[in-house]
C-alpha positions as CSV (number, residue, x, y, z in Angstrom):
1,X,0.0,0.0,0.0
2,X,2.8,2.5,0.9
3,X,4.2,2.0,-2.7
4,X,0.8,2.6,-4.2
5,X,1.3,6.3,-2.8
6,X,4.6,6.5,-3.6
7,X,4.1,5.9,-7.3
8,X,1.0,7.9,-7.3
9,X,2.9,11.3,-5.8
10,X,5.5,10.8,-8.0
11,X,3.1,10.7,-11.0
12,X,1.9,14.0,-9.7
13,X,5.3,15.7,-9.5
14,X,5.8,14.7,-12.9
15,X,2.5,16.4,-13.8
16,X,3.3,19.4,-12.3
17,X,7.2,19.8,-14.0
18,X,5.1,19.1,-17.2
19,X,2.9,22.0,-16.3
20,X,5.5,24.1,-15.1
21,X,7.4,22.6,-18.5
22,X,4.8,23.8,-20.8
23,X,4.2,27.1,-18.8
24,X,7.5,28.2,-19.3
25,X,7.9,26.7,-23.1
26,X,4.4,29.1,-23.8
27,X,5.9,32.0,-22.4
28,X,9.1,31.8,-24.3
29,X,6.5,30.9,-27.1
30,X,4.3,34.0,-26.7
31,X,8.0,36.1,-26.1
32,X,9.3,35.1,-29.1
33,X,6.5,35.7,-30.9
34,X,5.9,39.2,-29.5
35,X,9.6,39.9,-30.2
36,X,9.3,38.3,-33.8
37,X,6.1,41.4,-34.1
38,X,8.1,43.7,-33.3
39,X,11.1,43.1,-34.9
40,X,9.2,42.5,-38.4
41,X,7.4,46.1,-37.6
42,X,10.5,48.2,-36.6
43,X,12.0,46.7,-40.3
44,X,8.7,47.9,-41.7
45,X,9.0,51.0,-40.2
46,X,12.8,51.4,-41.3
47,X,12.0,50.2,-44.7
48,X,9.2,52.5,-45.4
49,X,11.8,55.2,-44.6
50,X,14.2,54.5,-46.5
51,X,11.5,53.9,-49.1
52,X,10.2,58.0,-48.4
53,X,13.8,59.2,-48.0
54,X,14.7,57.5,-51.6
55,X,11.3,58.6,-52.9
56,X,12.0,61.7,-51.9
57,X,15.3,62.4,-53.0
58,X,14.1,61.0,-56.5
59,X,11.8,63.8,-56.2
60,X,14.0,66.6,-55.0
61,X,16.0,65.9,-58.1
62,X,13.2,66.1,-60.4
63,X,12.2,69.6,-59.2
64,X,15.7,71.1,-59.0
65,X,16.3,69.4,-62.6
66,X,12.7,71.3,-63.7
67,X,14.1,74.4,-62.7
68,X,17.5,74.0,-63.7
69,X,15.8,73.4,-67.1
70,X,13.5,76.0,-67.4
71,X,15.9,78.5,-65.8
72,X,18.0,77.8,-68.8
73,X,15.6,78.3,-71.3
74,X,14.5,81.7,-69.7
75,X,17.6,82.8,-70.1
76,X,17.8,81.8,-73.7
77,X,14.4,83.1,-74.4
78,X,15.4,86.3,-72.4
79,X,18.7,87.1,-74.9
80,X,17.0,86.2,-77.9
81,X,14.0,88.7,-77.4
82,X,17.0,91.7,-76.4
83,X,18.8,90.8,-79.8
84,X,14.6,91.0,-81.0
85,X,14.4,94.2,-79.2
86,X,18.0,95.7,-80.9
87,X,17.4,94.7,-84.2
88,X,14.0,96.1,-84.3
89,X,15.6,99.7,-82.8
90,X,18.4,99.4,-85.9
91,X,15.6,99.1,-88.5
92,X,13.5,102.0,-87.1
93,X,16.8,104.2,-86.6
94,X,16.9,103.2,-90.5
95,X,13.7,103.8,-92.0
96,X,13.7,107.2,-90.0
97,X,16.9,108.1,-91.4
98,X,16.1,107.2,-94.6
99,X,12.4,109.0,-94.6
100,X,12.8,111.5,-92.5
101,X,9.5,112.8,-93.9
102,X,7.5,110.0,-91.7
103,X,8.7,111.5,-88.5
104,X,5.9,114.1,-88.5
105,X,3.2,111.8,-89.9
106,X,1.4,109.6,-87.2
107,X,0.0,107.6,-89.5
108,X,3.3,106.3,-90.8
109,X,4.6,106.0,-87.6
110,X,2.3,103.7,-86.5
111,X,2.0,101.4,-89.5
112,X,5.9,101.2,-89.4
113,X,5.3,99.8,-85.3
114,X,3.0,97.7,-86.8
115,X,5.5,96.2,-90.1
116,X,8.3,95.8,-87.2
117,X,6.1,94.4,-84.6
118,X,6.6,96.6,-81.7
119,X,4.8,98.3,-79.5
120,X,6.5,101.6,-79.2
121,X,8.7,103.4,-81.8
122,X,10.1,106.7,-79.8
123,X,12.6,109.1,-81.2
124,X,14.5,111.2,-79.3
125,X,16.2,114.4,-80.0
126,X,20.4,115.0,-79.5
127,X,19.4,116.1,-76.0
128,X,17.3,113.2,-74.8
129,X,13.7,114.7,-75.7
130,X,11.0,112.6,-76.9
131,X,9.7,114.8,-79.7
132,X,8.3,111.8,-82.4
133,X,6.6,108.6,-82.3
134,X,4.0,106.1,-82.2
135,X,3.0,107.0,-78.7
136,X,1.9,111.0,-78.8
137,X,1.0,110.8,-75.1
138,X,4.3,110.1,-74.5
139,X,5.9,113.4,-75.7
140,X,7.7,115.6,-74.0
141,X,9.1,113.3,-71.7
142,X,13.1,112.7,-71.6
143,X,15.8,110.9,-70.1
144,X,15.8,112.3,-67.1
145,X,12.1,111.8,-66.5
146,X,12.2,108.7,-64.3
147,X,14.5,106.2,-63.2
148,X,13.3,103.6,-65.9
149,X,14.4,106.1,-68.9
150,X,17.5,107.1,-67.4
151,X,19.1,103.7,-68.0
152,X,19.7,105.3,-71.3
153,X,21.5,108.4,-70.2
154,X,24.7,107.1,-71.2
155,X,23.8,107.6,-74.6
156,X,23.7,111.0,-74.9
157,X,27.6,111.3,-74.4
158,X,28.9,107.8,-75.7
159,X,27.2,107.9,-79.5
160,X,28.9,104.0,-80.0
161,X,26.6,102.8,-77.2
162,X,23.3,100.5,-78.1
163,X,21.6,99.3,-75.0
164,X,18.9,97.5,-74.0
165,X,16.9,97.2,-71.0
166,X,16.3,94.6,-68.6
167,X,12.1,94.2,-68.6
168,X,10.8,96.7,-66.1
169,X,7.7,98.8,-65.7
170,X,7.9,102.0,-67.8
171,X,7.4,105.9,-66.5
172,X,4.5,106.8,-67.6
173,X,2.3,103.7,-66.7
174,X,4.1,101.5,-65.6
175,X,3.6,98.8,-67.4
176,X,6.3,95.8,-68.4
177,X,8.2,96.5,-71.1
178,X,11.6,96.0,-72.6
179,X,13.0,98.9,-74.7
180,X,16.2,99.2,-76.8
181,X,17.8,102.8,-77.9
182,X,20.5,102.9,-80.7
183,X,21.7,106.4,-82.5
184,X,20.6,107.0,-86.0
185,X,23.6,107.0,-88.2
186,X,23.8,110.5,-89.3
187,X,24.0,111.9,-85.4
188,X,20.4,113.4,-85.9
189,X,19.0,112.0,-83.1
190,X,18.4,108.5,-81.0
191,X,15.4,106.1,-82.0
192,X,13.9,103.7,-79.1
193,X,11.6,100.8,-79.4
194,X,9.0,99.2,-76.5
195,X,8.2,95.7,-76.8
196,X,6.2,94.0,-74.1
197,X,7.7,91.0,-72.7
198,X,4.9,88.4,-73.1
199,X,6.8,85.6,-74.5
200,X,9.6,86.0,-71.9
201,X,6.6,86.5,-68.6
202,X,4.7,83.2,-69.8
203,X,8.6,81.6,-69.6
204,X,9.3,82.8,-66.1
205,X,5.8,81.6,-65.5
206,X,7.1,77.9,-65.6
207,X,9.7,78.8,-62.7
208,X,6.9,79.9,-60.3
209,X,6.1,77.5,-57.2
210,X,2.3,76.9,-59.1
211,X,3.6,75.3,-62.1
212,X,6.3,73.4,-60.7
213,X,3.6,71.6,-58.0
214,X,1.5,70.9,-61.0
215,X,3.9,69.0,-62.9
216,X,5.8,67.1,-60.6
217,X,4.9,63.4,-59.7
218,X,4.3,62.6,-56.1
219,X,3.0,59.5,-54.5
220,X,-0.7,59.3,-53.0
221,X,-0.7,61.1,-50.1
222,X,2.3,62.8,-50.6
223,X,2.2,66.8,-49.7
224,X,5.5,69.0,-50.9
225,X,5.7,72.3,-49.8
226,X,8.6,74.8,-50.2
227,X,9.7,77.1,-47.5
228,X,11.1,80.4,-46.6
229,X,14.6,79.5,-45.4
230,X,14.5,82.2,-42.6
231,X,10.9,82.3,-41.3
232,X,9.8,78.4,-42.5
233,X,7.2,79.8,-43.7
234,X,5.1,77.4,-46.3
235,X,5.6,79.9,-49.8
236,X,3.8,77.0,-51.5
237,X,2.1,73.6,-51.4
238,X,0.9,71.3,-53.3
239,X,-2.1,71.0,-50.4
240,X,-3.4,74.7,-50.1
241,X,-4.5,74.3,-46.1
242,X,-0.5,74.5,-45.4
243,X,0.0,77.8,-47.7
244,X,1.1,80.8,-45.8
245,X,1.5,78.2,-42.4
């Protein structure tokens, strides 16, 4: 009888280290398994950024390569509309010097603007005076009549100088124009033309914040803004709610 009980409470110690056993193997289970989770969502989480840091480099380049490019062409646009602008003031200076007759007919004037393509066709006495033109309501002004026309002071002592100016808004109304002055040949007098710009604005255009969010390729979701390097101020988004933020 005494080895009956014997046998039975060793049974039950062996049931209980098989508990204990199985315990212990679950919770290392469970551990590993939690472990495992998290492990798998930390690699996740580092994989999906590196994924947005690569996706966004790739993106950075892609803008910075826009405007490089359209920067370039600007530029290109922006010399071959000055040479435009020269040429046009050689041929006036020309026809006026060869017709000098035209210079007090308005009609003429104006139909030679409109056979060169210009918008203004001014001519200048020795002295800077606008005396002659397409533009009547522009007579009487001179070279010393606002800062935009006295760009071409210079002129009136250095008879070898052609210049052309940078597009800026004009005295009298300023509005954006680009003119060119050259001297006529003979010494009579300096011819100016006006062109406005439109070609070379609709260019720049393609460098504003606007146009470059509208043609860039972003993932779903994705927001880009750009920011004022001082203030971080958002200058522009592709999400208007963070404009101005």
């Amino acid at each position: 009888m005494g080895r009956a009980i014997y046998l039975t409470r060793n049974g039950w110690e062996e049931r209980v280290m098989k508990k204990q056993i199985n315990k212990r193997l679950c919770i290392i289970i469970f551990a590993a398994m939690l472990f495992s989770l998290l492990l798998n969502y930390l690699l996740q989480i580092f994989q999906a950024e590196d994924a947005m840091r690569a996706g966004s480099q790739e993106l950075f380049w892609q803008i910075n390569q826009i405007l490089v490019q359209n920067e370039k062409e600007v530029e290109q646009i922006k010399e071959d509309f000055a040479k435009s602008c020269l040429v046009n003031a050689k041929a006036a200076a020309y026809i006026v010097q060869n017709k000098p007759d035209i210079i007090n007919d308005q009609d003429e004037l104006q139909k030679i603007a409109e056979l060169l393509q210009i918008d203004e066709f001014h001519i200048f006495d020795t002295h800077g005076n606008l005396y002659a033109g397409s533009q009547p309501k522009y007579f009487g002004l001179n070279f010393n009549s606002g800062e935009q026309m006295q760009f071409f002071l210079p002129m009136l002592k250095d008879r070898s100088l052609e210049l052309c100016q940078e597009i800026t808004p004009n005295t009298a109304e300023q509005k954006l124009m680009q003119y060119a002055a050259v001297w006529r040949e003979d010494g009579e007098g300096i011819v100016q033309i006006g062109m406005e710009p439109h070609r070379v604005l609709e260019a720049m255009k393609r460098n504003e914040l606007s146009y470059i969010f509208s043609i860039v390729t972003a993932d779903k979701g994705a927001v880009i803004c750009a920011l004022d390097p001082e203030t971080y101020q958002v200058l522009g988004s592709t999400s208007s709610r963070f404009i101005d933020k």
